[in-house]
N, C-alpha and C positions, 0 to 999 in steps of 0.2 A: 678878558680885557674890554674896556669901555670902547664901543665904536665899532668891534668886528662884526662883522654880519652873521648870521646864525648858519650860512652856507657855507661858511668855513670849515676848513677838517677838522676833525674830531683831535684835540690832544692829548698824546701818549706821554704820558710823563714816565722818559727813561731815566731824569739822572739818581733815583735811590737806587738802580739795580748800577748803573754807571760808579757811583759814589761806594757800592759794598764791591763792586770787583776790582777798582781802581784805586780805592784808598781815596782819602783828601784830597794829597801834594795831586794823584793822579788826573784825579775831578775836576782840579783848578788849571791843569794842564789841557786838559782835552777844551777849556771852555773857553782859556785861550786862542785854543785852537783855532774855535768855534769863533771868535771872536773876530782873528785875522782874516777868517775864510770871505765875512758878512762885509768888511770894514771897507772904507773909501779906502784905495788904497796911496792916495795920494793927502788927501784931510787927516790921516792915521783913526776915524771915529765911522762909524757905523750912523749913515743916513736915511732918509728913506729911498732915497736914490741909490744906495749902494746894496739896502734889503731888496729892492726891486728888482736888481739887476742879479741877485743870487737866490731869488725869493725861489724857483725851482727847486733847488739843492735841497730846500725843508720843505717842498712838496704845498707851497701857498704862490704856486704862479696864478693861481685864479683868483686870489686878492684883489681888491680895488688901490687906486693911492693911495685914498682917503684911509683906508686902514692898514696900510702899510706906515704909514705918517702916524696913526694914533697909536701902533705897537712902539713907534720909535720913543713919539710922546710920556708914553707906558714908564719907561724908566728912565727917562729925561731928568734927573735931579738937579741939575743944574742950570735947567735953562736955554740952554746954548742951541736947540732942536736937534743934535747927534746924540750917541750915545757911546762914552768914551769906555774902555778896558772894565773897569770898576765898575760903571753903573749893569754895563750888559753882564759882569757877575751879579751885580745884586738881582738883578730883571731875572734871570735863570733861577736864580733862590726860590724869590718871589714867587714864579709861576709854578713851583714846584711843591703841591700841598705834602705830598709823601716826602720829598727832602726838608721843609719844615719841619714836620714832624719829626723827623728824626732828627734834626739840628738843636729841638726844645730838649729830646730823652739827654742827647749826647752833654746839652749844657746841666743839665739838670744831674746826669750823672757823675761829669765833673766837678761841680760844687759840693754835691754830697763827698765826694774822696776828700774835696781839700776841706771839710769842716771834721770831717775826721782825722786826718794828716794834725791839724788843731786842735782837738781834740775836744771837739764837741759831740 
């Protein structure tokens, strides 16, 4: 992400082994999860104030603000400087080369059935 410092911990991208033992429905449950744990709990959106205050729990209490604010920025699609239910799924997609990957095979697998289903 643009703005972390290179002192920052190393990221483990767990959610493909998450995504093969949990199924989908499961994946999007846990990130909820994930989501409530991070979130203002009173703004119902994940701040940099509210990362800050749980930034322990994912093992970045040695973060500065400043990149605490540029992860929130990171998947800010709207604007608004929080980051509501939906953007922090897409932000988890995003940062996750090995669950891309696998989201390209899964689509790419699905369209080949239904051009066959059609009989291409």
């Amino acid at each position: 992400m643009a703005g972390i410092s290179k002192t920052a911990p190393d990221f483990e991208d767990l959610l493909p082994a998450m995504a093969k033992k949990l199924g989908g429905d499961g994946l999007m449950r846990e990130l909820c999860n994930g989501f409530k744990l991070l979130m203002d709990k009173d703004k119902g959106v994940i701040t940099a104030a509210s990362l800050k205050s749980n930034a322990a729990i994912l093992g970045l209490q040695d973060l500065r603000d400043d990149e605490l604010a540029s992860m929130v920025r990171e998947g800010d699609l709207d604007g608004d400087g929080a980051l509501d239910e939906m953007e922090f799924c897409v932000l988890m997609f995003r940062l996750s080369p090995g669950l891309m990957e696998e989201s390209h095979l899964w689509l790419q697998e699905i369209l080949e059935q239904e051009l066959r289903t059609a009989g291409f």
